[in-house]
Each structure stands twice: as structure tokens, then as C-alpha cells.
N, C-alpha and C positions, 0 to 999 in steps of 0.2 A: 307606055309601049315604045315610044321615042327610045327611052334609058335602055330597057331592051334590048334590042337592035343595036345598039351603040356596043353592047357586049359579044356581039357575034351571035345570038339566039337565035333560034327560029321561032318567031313570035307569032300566037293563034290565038285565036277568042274562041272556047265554046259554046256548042248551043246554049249553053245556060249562060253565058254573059262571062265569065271568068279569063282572067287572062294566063295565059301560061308563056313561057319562053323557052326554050329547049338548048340543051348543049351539049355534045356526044361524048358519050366516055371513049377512052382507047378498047375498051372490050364492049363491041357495038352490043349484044347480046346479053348483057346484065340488063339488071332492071334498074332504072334512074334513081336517086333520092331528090325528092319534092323537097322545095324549099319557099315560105312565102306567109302572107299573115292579109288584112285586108285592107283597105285604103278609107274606108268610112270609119265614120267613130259616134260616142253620141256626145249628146251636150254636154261639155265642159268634159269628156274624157281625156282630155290633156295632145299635144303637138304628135307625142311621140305612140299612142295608141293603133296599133294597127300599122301608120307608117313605119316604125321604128322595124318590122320583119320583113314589111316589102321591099324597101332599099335595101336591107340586109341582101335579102334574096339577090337584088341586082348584082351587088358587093362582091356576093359568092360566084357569079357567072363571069362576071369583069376579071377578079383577082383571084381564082383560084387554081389558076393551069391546070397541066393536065392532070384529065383524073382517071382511075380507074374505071368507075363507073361513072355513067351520065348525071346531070346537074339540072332539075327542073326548076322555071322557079314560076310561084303564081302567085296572083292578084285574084283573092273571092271577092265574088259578086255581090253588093247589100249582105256583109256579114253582120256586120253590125249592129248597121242601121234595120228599120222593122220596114217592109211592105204592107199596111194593113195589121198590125199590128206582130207578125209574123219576121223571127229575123234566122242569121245564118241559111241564107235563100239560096246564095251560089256551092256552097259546100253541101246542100240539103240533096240538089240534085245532081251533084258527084256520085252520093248514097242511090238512090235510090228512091228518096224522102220527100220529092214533089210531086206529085196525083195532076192530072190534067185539069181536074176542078179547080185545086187551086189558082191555076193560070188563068181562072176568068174572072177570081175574084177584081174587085173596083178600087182603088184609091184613088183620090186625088185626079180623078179624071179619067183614068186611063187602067187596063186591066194590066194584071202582070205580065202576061205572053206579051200587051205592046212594051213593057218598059225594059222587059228583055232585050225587045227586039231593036227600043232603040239605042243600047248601047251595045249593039253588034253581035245577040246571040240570034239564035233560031229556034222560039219556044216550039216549034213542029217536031221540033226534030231530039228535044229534050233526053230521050233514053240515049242517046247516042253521045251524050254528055257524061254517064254513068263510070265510073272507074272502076275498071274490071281485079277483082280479088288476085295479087301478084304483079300488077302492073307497077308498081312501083316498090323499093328496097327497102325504105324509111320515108318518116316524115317529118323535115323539124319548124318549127315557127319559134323564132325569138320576138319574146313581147315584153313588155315594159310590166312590172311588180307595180300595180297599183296601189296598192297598200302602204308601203315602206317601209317591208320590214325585211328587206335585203339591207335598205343604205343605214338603219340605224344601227343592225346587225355589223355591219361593215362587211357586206358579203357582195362580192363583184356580179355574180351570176348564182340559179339556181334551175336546180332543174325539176318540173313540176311533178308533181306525185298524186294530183288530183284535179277534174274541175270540175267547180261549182255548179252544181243541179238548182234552177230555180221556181220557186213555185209563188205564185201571185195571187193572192186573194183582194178579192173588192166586200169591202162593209161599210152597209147604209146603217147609221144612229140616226134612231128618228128623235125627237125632245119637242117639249110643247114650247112654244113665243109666252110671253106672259110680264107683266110689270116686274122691272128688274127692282125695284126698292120698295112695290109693297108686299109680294108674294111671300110665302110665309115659308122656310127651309123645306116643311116638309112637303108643303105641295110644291118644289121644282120639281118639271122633270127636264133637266140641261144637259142636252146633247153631246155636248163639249166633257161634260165631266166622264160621262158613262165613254166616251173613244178618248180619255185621257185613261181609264181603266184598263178599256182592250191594248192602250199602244204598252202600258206598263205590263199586261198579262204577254206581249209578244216578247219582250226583252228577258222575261222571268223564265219564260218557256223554256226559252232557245239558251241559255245559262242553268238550267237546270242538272244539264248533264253534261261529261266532259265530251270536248269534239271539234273540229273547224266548222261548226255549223253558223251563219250570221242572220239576225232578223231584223227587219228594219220597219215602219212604219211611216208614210208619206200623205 
């Protein structure tokens, strides 16, 4: 928020916890373009996940003179990272997409309306967070190509054309314990083998047919 500020912004936290910074175009009456990505990341998602669009955003309010239209930039709240197993929290209730239920659920100690509230939003007041259809001209987030298939490509920049939809499934293999050098092949039943089957049946799957679809098994 400090960096903010230092740009001439007018810097806010909404109820939902996000941070915005504001900077006026010469035609007060356009609608701004948002500018911004989020500041969590998960395990080992690398330096530049998520910071790599916030500072940008900064970048753009710092060095971009004047503009015709205004310049927002934001910082989403717990994009990333999950609440409860639940993620994209500060951008959910931009949408629409956070229920007052949710904000009671428990992690870690503390419900979500308090962890809202203690980095500076006001879950009471959560609709009032909501981004009205028009309020804004454009939206862009520059984010780091996890993959690598810009830098092998030798391609500077892309622009996205899709994003991944993910679906998560939990499989219990049950298998029996049993004397591992006198049991006899045909009475195992090992555990290990039969989700060495399913991990091989998810890779077959999802290569089945052409498409950017990925599976993974963990």
C-alpha cells in the first residue's frame, strides 16, 4: 500500500479485504482499466507468481502519464492461497460468489469474516464490495507462463486464450497387509498396484483425445 501511495493513488481496502489504488484519467467520466494479479502464491509457485502483476500494476500508476482513461490497480485478497480449502476469495466477492455462510466457516482458528476483517476489510458490509457490470473499461493481469513454453518458444509475452478449469477427485485403494515373501501372487490384493493402475488410467485418459486438457495424479 506504501508503493501505492508513493504513485500518487488513492489507495482503499475493500470490504472484502483487496486493495485497490486509483488514478484519474484526463476524461473524469470514462470507466478506469483495472490493473493487478495477487500477492500469495502456493508452495514452490516460484518469486514471480502473482507478484510479477502487482508491481506491474504499481509500474503502470508510477510511469505511465497521462492517460485518457483512469488507471486502477489491485492487490486480490487470498487468490491464491485457499481459506478452508476454498481459493480466489477476494475476486469471488468482487462477483458476487461469497454467501454469508461462507464467512462463518472456521480455519485455523478464526472464521473468515474475522480474517477479513483483520486485514482491513469489513465482512458486514461484503455486497458493498461487489463490482458493478460497466464499472470498469478492461481488465489486464500480467502473470508469469508456468509452464515454459513462451521461453523455449523464444516468445517474450502471450496473450492468454484460456484458463484452466480444475476438477479434483479423492480415491481411497483399500488392499489387504499380508506376508510379503510367502503370499502367493494370486492371493495379493496390494494396494499400491491397483492406484498404480488408476494413476496410469488418468494419464491415458486425458491423452486420449486432442486438447490442452492436463491430469495429474498426487
Amino acid at each position: 500500500m506504501q508503493k501505492m501511495r508513493e504513485t500518487g493513488g488513492v489507495v482503499r481496502v475493500d470490504a472484502a479485504g483487496n486493495i485497490f489504488a486509483r488514478r484519474e484519467g484526463r476524461e473524469r467520466g470514462l470507466a478506469p482499466v483495472l490493473v493487478g494479479s495477487h500477492v500469495d502464491t502456493v508452495p514452490e509457485g516460484g518469486n514471480f507468481d502473482g507478484v510479477l502483476g502487482a508491481l506491474a500494476a504499481v509500474e503502470v500508476l508510477r510511469g505511465a502519464g497521462a492517460t485518457r482513461r483512469g488507471i486502477e490497480a489491485v492487490v486480490w485478497a487470498c487468490e491464491e492461497a485457499t481459506f478452508a480449502g476454498a481459493s480466489l476469495n477476494g475476486s469471488r466477492a468482487e462477483v458476487g460468489r461469497m454467501g454469508a455462510e461462507e464467512l462463518q466457516v472456521v480455519w485455523r482458528g478464526m472464521t473468515k469474516a474475522e480474517a477479513i476483517r483483520r486485514i482491513g476489510g469489513r465482512p458486514e458490509e461484503l455486497e458493498s464490495a461487489r463490482i458493478q457490470p460497466g464499472a470498469y473499461h478492461a481488465y489486464v493481469e500480467l502473470h508469469i507462463e508456468q509452464g515454459g513454453r513462451l521461453e523455449k518458444a523464444g516468445v517474450p509475452i502471450g496473450v492468454v486464450e484460456g484458463i484452466v478449469g480444475v476438477d479434483r477427485y479423492e480415491v481411497v485403494v483399500r488392499g489387504e497387509a499380508n506376508h510379503a515373501g510367502t503370499t502367493p501372487m494370486a492371493e495379493r490384493k496390494d494396494a499400491l498396484v491397483a492406484a498404480a493402475q488408476v494413476t496410469l488410467a488418468v494419464r491415458e485418459i486425458v491423452m486420449s483425445e486432442p486438447g490442452e486438457q492436463v491430469g495429474t495424479v498426487g
